[in-house]
DRENMARVO-414471 format. One record per residue (C-alpha): residue in three letters; z, x, y. Coordinates in steps of 0.02 Angstrom, whole numbers, plus 50000, padded with zeros to 5 digits. Each point is the difference from the previous one (the first is absolute). Layout:
BEGIN
AlaZXY
...
***
This chain:
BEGIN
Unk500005000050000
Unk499555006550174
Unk501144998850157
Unk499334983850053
Unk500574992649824
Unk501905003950040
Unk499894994350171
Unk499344982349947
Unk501285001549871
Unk501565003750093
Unk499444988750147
Unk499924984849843
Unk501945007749950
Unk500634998350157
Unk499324983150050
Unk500854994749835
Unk501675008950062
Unk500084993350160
Unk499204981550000
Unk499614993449831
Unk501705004449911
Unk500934995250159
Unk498894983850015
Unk500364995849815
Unk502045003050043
Unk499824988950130
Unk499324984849942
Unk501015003049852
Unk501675002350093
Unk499334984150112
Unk499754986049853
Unk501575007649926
Unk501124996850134
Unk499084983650052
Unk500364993149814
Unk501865003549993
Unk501324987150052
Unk501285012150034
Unk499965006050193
Unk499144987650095
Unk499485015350124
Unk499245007749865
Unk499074983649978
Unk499394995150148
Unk499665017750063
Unk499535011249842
Unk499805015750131
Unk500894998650125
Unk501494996149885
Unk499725015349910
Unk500115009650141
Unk501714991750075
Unk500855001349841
Unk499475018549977
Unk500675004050162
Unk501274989649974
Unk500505011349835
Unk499995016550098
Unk501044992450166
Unk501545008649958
Unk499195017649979
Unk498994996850169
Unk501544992950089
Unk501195016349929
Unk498885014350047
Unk498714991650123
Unk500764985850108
Unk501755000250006
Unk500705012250139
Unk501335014249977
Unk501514987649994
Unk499264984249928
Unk499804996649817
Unk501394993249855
Unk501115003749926
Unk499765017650096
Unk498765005950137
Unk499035013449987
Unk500985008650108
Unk501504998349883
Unk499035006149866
Unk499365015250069
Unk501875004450059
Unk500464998349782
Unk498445010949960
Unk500085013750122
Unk501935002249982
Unk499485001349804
Unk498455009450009
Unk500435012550143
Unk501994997550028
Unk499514996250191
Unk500384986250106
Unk499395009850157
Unk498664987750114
Unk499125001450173
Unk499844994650171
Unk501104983649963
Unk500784986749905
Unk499234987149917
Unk501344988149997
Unk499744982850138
Unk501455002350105
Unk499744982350066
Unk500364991549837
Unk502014997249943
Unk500635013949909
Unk501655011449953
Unk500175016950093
Unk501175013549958
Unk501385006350148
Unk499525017050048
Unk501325009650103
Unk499785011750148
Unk500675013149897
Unk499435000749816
Unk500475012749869
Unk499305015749983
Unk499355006449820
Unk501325012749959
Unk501134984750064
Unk499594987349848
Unk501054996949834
Unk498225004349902
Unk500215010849834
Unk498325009349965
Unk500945016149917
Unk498814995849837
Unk498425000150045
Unk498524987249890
Unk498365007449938
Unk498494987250034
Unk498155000050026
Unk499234991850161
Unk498224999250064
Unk499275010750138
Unk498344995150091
Unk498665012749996
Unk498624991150114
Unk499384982550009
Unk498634989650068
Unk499394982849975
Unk499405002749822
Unk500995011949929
Unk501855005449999
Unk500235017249943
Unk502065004149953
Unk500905008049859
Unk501795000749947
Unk501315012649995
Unk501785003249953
Unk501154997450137
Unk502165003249992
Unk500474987550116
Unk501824993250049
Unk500934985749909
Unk500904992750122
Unk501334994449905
Unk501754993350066
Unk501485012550020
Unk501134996649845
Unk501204993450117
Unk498654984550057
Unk499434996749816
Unk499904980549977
Unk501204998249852
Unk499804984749893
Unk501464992749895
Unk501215012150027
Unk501434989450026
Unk499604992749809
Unk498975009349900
Unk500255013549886
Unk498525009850041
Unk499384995050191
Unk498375003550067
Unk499715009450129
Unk498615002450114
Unk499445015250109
Unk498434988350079
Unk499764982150064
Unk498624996549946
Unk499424994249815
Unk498754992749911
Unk500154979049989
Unk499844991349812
Unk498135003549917
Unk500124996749823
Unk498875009649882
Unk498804985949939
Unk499564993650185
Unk499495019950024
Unk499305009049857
Unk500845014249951
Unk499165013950105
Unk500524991550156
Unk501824999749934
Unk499715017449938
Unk499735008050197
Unk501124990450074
Unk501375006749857
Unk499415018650033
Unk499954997950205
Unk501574992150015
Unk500805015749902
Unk499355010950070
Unk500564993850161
Unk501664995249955
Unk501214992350086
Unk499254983149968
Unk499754987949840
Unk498714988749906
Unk500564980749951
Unk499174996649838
Unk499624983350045
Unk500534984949873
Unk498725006149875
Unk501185012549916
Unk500165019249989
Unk498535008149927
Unk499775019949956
Unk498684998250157
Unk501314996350138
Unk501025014249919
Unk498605013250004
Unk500535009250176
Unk502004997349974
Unk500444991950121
Unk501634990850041
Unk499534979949938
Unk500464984550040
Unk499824988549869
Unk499704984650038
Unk500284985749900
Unk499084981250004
Unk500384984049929
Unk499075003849850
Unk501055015249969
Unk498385012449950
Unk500395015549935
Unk502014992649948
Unk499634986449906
Unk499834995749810
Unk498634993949943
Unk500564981950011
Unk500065001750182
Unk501915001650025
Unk500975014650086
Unk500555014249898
Unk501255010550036
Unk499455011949877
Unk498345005850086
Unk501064996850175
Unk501335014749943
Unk498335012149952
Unk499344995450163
Unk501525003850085
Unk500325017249893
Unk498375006750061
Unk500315013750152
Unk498564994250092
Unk500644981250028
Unk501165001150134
Unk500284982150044
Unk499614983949937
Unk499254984050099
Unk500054981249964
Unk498334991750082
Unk500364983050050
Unk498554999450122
Unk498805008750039
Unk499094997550197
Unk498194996849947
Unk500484985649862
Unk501824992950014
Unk499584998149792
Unk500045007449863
Unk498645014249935
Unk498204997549994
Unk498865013249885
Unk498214992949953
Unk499745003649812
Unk498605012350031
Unk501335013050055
Unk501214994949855
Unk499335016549879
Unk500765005049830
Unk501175013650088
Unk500294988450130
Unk500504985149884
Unk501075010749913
Unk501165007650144
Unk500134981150043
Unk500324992049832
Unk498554987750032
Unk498234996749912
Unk498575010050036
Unk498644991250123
Unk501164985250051
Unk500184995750180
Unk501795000450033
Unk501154990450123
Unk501735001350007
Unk501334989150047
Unk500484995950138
Unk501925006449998
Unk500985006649872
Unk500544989549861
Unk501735012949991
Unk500814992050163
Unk499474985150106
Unk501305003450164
Unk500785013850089
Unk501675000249877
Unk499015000449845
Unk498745012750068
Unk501555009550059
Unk500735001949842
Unk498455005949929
Unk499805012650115
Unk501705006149977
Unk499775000549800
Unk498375010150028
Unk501015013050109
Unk501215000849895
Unk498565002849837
Unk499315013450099
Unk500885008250124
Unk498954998550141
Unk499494989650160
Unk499364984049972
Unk499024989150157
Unk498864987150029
Unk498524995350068
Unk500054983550117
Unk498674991750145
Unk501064993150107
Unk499744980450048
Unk501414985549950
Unk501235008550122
Unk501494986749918
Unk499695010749830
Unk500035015750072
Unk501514997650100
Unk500884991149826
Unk499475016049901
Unk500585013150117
Unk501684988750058
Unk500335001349811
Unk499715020149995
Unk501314998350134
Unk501174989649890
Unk499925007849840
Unk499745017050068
Unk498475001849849
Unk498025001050051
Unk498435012449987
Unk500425015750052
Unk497994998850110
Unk499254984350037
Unk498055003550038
Unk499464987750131
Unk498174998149979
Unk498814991950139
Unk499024985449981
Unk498495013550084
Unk500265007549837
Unk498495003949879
Unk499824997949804
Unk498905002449854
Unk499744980649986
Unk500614985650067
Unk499384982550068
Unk499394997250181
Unk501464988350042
Unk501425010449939
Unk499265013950093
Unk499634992550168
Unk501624990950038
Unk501525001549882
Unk501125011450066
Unk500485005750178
Unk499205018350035
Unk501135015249999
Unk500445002550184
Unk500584978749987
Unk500875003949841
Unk500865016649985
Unk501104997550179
Unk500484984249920
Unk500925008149846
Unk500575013450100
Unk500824990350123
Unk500804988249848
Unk500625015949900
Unk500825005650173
Unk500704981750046
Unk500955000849813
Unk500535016150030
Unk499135008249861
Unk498535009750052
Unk500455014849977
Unk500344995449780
Unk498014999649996
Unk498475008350051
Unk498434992450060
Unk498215005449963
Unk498664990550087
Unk498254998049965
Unk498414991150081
Unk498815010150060
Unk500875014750075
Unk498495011449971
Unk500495012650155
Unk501545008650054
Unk500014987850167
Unk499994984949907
Unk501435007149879
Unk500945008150146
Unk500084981350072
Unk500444993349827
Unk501705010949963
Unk500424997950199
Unk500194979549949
Unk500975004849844
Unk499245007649871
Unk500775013849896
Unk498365005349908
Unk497984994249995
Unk498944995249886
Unk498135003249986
Unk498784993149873
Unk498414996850076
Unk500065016450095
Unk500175009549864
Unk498484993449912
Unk498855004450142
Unk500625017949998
Unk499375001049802
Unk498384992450053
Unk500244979550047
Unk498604994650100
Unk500784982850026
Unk498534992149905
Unk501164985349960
Unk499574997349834
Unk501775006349906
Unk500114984249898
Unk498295001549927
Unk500225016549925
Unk498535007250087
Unk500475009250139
Unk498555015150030
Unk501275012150041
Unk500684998949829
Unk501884996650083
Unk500384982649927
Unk499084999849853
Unk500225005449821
Unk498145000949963
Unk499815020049951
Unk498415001650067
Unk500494994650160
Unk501525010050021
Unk499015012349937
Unk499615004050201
Unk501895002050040
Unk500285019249974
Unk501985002049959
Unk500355018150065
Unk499114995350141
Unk500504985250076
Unk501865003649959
Unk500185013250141
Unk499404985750108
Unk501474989949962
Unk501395015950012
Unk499135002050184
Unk499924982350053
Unk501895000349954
Unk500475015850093
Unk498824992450143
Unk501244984650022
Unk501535009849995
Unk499505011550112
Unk499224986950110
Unk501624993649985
Unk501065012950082
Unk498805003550142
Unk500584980150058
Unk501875004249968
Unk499655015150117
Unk499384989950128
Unk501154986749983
Unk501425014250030
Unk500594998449820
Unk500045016249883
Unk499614990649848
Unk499134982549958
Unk501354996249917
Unk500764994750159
Unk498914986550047
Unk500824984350063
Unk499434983350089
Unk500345008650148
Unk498815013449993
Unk498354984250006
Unk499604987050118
Unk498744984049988
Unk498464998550144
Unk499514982850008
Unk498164997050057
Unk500574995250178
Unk500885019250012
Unk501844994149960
Unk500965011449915
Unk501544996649905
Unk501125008249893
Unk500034996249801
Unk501774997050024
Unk499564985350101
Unk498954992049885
Unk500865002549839
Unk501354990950098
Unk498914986650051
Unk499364997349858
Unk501764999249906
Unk500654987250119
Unk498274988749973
Unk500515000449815
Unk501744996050034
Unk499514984550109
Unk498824993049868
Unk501505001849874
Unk501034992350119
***
């Protein structure tokens, strides 16, 4: 064949490429759509419909990285993210020219004094330094980022021994103490796969100071794989203590409680994304998985509600005091704060009977989850800066605050935010979601269907398979140090020498007209409102 023969030949190719093929798709696609009885968009507008629900399918990704602005976007901006990834990626929180924040808007502000502390001046104890790996950026441009990592010994910022948080040391036999403030909130292995669980294990020990809550799925050789100090935290359908029947065992409770790692033990009675019991779609539930549970392979599971073992604050007290007693160490629990009367019963009864958790977790209604349904998420629950000065202020009215430690979670992803957080009462913080971005989370939002692309929430192998352990693990030791660090730099300016220190005093509330007023104030406010509607 000459060269005319392949022109005339590719020419007839690419006419069938481009227009017949295409022309057959389309009137295929068109009496497709026109026949079915479905979507009446679909129907009465075969390509136009196509189009709308196409674009409809891709919104979120063009509204997260095309439309939204710095500080819009749920359930965190992009903004917000960026602060999680850089702190984890480079151990830097350093920005430019100005703040992104809209002054205008309401918001909490943290005191500064004319005369903050110097460096040499704070209670900080970096004697030890920690070994980790962080990015540096070689040269980019708007194609191509060019970086590599290196090892980096980098300070802990741990608290003096003297400002350790102690938990249960007034009625445990072996307390828990903590050099940090910061830990990692309940993520049971099941609603992560087990490389997830694996980095965070190795980057919270090797940061220290801090701990990992199992979440209610049990303890698994996973969350174990890094050593770090554990809270184990137990749900209503007792996984990882139970028989196989379902009820508690005390057996498996005592080898829990004998294992070095597990340093205190946590009832969840709520949890701030789904006031309910467990949720774990059966495509998650695998063999090893099913058997750290006691549960069958494949089957969706959904807990209880509440715990069958106690139904009121006595009861539950009692069984908290028996599992202290069984193992020796602190035992909490995990609440969302939002029938005030039962609150106020439970803790006027610590008062009365001197018993209770040794840590009650207060958990925002802001808070995030593996699954859960749209109506449990959106409004049960008052959010965490609503909620924790509430049990504060009760513990303090009944004269018993300082009998039990508070951790608070809900989305206290930066040291601001957490700063603001212990200032309204908190002892210690919880992060969950935070911690998932720094091992790769792109906040895809698809945890519950067990296909999340960055091979976080998923046990499907070959998705995890992008998830690179002794990578992403230094990424969680620096976006702990990060915080803590962050930390002290807003107890220097608030003239304190250790975070430690915070108190209501040291924040103030902005309305959107410019009023300030102390937190005092409105925790006091607030209190009375409550008393006049009990009244």
């Amino acid at each position: 064949m000459g060269l005319t023969d392949y022109l005339v030949i590719g020419l007839f190719a690419f006419i069938v490429l481009m227009i017949v093929i295409p022309l057959f798709l389309f009137i295929y696609l068109y009496i497709k759509d026109d026949r079915q009885k479905q979507h009446s968009i679909l129907r009465n507008f075969p390509v136009i419909g196509k189009v709308r629900y196409f674009t409809e399918h891709i919104g979120p990704e063009l509204r997260q990285y095309l439309f939204n602005n710095d500080n819009e976007g749920k359930p965190f901006s992009r903004k917000e993210y960026q602060d999680i990834v850089k702190a984890g990626k480079y151990k830097e929180r350093l920005i430019g020219f100005g703040s992104l924040r809209n002054f205008d808007a309401e918001g909490f502000y943290i005191r500064n004094t004319l005369f903050p502390k110097l460096t040499d001046e704070m209670k900080v104890d970096n004697a030890k330094k920690i070994k980790t790996r962080v990015y540096k950026v070689d040269g980019e441009n708007l194609f191509a980022r060019k970086e590599h990592s290196e090892e980096k010994l980098v300070d802990p910022y741990y608290l003096r021994d003297e400002d350790a948080v102690v938990i249960g040391d007034r009625t445990c036999r072996e307390p828990f103490r903590v050099k940090g403030q910061v830990g990692q909130s309940a993520m049971s292995y099941g609603a992560l796969g087990e490389r997830a669980i694996q980095a965070l294990s190795k980057g919270l020990g090797l940061a220290g100071g801090t701990w990992m809550n199992s979440g209610e799925g049990g303890l698994s050789e996973h969350h174990l794989a890094g050593n770090p100090d554990i809270i184990m935290q137990i749900g209503p359908d007792l996984f990882g203590v139970r028989k196989p029947n379902g009820e508690f065992s005390w057996e498996e409770f005592k080898r829990k409680s004998e294992m070095p790692q597990v340093k205190a033990f946590e009832l969840k009675l709520a949890q701030g994304a789904k006031t309910r019991g467990g949720h774990v779609e059966g495509e998650k539930v695998t063999e090893e998985i099913a058997k750290i549970r006691l549960v069958e392979v494949g089957k969706t599971i959904n807990s209880p509600n509440r715990f069958y073992e106690f139904s009121d604050a006595p009861t539950m007290f009692e069984f908290i005091e028996e599992l202290r007693q069984v193992g020796g160490k602190p035992v909490g629990i995990k609440i969302v704060v939002g029938d005030m009367d039962a609150l106020e019963k439970m803790i006027s009864y610590m008062k009365e009977s001197g018993k209770g958790p040794d840590f009650i977790t207060v958990d925002g209604g802001e808070g995030g989850t593996g699954a859960t349904y749209q109506e449990l998420a959106d409004t049960v629950g008052l959010p965490i800066h609503s909620a924790l000065p509430v049990v504060d202020e009760m513990l303090r009215h009944y004269g018993i605050r300082d009998r039990v430690k508070l951790i608070a979670s809900g989305k206290l992803i930066t040291p601001d935010k957490i700063a603001i957080t212990l200032a309204m009462g908190a002892d210690l913080v919880n992060i969950a979601r935070g911690m998932m971005i720094s091992v790769g989370c792109i906040m895809a939002q698809v945890c519950h269907t067990n296909r999340c692309p960055a091979g976080v929430a998923t046990t499907d192998k070959k998705l995890q398979d992008g998830l690179i352990v002794d990578e992403k693990c230094y990424r969680v030791c620096n976006y702990i140090i990060s915080l803590r660090e962050g930390l002290f730099n807003l107890a220097a300016a608030a003239g304190l020498d250790s975070p430690t220190q915070f108190e209501r005093k040291h924040i103030v509330h902005k309305d959107e007209l410019g009023k300030v007023s102390p937190v005092e104030d409105l925790i006091i406010a607030a209190r009375r409102t409550q008393q006049k509607k009990e009244a």
